[in-house]
C-alpha positions in Angstrom: 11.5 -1.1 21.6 10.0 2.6 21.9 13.5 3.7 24.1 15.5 2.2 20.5 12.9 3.9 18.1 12.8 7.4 20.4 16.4 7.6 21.4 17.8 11.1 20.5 14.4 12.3 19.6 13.7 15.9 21.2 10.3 15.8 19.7 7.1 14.4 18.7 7.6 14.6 15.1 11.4 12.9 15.5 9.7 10.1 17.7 7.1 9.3 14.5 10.9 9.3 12.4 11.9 7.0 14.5 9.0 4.5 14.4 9.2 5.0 10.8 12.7 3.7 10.3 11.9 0.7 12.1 9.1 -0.4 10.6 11.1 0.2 7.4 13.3 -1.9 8.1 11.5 -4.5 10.3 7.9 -4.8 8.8 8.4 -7.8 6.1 5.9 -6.4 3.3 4.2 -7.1 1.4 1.6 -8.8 3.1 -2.4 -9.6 2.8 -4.7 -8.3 5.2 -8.7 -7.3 5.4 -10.1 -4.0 5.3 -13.4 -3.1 6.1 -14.0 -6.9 4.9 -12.0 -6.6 1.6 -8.8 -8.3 1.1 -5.5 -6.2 0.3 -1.8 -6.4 0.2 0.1 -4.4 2.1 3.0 -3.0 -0.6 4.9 -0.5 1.6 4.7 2.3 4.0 4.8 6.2 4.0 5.5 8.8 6.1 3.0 11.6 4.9 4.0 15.4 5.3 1.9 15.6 8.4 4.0 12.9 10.4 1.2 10.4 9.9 2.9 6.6 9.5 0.7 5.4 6.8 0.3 1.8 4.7 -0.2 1.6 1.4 -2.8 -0.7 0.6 -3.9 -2.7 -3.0 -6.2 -4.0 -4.2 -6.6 -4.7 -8.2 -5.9 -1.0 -9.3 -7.3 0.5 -6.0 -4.5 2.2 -3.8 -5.6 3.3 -0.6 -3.4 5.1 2.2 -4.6 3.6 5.7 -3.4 5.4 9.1 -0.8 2.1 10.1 -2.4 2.6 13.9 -5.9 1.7 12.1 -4.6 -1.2 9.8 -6.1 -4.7 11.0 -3.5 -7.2 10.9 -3.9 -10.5 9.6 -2.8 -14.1 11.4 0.1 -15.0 11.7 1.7 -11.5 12.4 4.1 -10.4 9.6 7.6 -10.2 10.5 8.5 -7.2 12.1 4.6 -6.1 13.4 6.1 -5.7 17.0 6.9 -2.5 15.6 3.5 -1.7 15.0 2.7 -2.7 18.9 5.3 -0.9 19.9 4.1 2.6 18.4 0.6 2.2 19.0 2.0 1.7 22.8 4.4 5.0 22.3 1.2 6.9 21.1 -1.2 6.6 23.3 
């Protein structure tokens, strides 16, 4: 999975592209998780300007960016959070 995200990537910042296309198009959203013990949906993600993958998190009329490498995810796995393994793998 990181050779498919990463291939003809010549740098970091085109890696994090990469990822981000495929959890675009992999990650089935949205879907509920827990934060810091409060329950959220998970609406979407973002790449910010600082090549940070990012999900957007709701709650009510709270909206909350959360680094995608920090997000807890719930059980069952959403469709598509492979992806997520796959970059927290690629990053480290």
């Amino acid at each position: 999975m990181v050779k498919e995200a990463t291939v003809d990537c010549y740098n970091d910042s085109e890696c994090v592209t990469g990822f981000f296309t495929m959890l675009e198009e992999h990650l089935a959203v949205p879907f509920r998780t827990s934060v810091l013990g409060v329950d959220v949906i998970i609406t979407g993600i973002h790449l910010t300007e600082d090549d940070h993958i990012v999900a957007m998190c709701v709650r009510d009329r709270s909206r909350q960016s959360i680094p995608i490498l920090d997000l807890p995810l719930p059980r069952p796995l959403p469709i598509g959070a492979e992806w997520i393994a796959a970059y927290r793998h690629w990053r480290r």
